[in-house]
C-alpha positions in Angstrom: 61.4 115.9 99.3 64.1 114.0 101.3 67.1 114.3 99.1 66.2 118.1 99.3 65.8 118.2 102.8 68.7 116.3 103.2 71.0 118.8 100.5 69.6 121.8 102.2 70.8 120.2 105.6 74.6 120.3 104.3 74.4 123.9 103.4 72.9 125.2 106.3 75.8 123.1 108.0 78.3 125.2 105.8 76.8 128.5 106.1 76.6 128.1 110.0 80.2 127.5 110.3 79.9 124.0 111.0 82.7 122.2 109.4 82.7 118.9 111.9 79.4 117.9 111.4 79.4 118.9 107.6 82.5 116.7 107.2 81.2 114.1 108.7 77.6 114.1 106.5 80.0 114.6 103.6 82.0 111.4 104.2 78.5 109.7 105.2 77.5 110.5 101.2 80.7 109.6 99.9 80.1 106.5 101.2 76.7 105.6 100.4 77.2 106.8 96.9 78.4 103.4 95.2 75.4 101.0 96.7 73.1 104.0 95.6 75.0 103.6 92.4 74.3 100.1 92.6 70.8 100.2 93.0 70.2 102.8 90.4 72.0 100.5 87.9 69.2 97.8 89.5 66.5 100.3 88.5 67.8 101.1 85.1 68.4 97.4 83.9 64.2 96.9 84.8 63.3 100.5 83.1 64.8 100.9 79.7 65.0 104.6 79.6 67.1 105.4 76.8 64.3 104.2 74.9 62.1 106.1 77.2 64.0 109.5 76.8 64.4 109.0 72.9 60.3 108.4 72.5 61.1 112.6 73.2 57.7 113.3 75.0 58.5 117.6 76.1 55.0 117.5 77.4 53.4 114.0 78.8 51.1 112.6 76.2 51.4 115.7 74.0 53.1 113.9 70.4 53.0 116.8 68.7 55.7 119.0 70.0 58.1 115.3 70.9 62.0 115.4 69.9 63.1 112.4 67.6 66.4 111.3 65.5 67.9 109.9 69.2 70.9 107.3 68.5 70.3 104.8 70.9 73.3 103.3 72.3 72.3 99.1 72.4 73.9 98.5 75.2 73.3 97.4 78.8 70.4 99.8 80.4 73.2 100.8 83.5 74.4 104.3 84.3 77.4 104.1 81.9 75.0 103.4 78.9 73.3 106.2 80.1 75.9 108.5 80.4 76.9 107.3 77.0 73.7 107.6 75.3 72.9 111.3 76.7 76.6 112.3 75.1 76.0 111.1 72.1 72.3 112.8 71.5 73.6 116.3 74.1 72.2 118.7 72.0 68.4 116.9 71.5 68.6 116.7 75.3 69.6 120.3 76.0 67.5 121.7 73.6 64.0 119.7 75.0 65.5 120.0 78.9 64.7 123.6 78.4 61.5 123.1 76.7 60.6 121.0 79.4 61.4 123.5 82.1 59.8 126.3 80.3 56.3 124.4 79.7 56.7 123.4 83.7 57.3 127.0 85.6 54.7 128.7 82.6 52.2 126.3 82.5 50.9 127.3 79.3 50.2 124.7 77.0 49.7 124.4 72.5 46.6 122.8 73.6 45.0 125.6 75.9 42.7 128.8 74.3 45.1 131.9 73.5 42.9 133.9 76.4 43.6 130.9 78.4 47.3 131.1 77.6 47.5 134.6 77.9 45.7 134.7 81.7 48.9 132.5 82.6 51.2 134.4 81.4 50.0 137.8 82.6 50.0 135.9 86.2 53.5 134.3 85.6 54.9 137.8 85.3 53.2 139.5 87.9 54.6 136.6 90.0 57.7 135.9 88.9 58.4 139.1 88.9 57.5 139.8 92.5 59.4 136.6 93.9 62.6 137.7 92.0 62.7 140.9 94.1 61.4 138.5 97.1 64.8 135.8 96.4 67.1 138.7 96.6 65.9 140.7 98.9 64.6 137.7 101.6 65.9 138.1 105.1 67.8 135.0 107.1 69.1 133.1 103.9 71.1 130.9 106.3 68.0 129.9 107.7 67.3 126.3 107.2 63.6 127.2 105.5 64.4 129.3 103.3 67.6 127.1 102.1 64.9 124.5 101.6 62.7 126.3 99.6 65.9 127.0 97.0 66.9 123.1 96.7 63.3 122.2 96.4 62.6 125.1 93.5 66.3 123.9 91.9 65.2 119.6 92.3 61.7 120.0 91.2 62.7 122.4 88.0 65.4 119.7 87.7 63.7 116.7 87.7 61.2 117.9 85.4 64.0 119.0 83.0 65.0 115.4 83.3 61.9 113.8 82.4 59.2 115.5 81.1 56.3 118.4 81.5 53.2 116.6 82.7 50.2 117.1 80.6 48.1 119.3 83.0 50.6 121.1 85.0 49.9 119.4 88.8 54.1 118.9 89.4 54.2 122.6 88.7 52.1 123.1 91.9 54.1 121.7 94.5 56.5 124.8 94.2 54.1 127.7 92.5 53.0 127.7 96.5 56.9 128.7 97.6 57.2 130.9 94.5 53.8 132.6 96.5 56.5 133.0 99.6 59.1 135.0 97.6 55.9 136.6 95.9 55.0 138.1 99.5 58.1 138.8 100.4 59.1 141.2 97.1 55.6 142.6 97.4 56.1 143.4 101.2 59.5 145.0 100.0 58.1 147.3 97.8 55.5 148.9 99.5 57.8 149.7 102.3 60.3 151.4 99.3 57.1 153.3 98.9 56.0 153.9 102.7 59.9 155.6 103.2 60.2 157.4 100.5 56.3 159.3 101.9 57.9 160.2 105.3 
């Protein structure tokens, strides 16, 4: 939540023509970025996450759908190693990051009923559908709120891409709530396209 409050803070700053104090808050991240980089390499050396990563869990507990044949790169567990390790196994990491997001904004899962499945997905597309119409057609996109609700959407798809699809879909409903907002909004759209084109 803060680093996308924070984010959505230095676009608004650029979109309101605000090139001081977005300059400034730039500079401020450039330099906080090596201690953060510091501290990260502090958490990796405690977590080994290559290891982590390459046990290829696309859905949290869920073995039977995993990625495997990772090349682990034995080396210290800092960001370079990382970095290093995600080159060397790019495609495996690709090709589950989009599992990943997939199982997390569906929500279906191999282990649901098919009605149960299908319910989902009939409500994904009504949904999704509605709140694409609703992100393009919102009002005020400068506006701080609705800048937020992007970053959060982007961070949270993100992070789940990064890690993995929990097992009974609770990360997925911190944002299906904003999705709701775009929902209203493309809904709200539409049945005023029908209201003008009655008179």
């Amino acid at each position: 939540m803060i680093p996308s409050l924070f984010l959505s803070f230095i676009v608004w700053l650029y979109l309101n023509n605000s090139p001081k104090v977005f300059w400034v808050t730039f500079f401020i991240i450039c330099a906080v970025f090596y201690p953060t980089t510091s501290i990260l390499n502090i958490f990796l050396a405690d977590t080994n996450i290559q290891s982590s990563i390459a046990k290829g869990w696309i859905i949290w507990g869920y073995e039977e759908i995993n990625e495997s044949n990772y090349k682990i790169y034995d080396k210290d567990n800092d960001l370079i190693s990382l970095l290093i390790f995600i080159k060397n196994n790019i495609y495996l990491i690709i090709n589950s990051f989009f599992k990943k997001v997939w199982f997390f904004l569906a929500r279906v899962r191999p282990y649901y009923s098919e009605i149960h499945n299908l319910y989902i997905m009939i409500f994904n597309i009504i949904i999704y559908s509605l709140a694409l119409i609703g992100l393009f057609k919102i009002n005020s996109k400068n506006k701080i709120g609705v800048i937020l609700i992007y970053i959060l959407i982007v961070i949270f798809t993100l992070t789940t891409g990064l890690t993995y699809a929990d097992w009974d879909s609770r990360f997925s409903l911190y944002i299906i709530p904003l999705f709701f907002i775009f929902a209203g909004v493309g809904f709200s759209k539409i049945c005023n396209m029908k209201k003008n084109k009655h008179l």
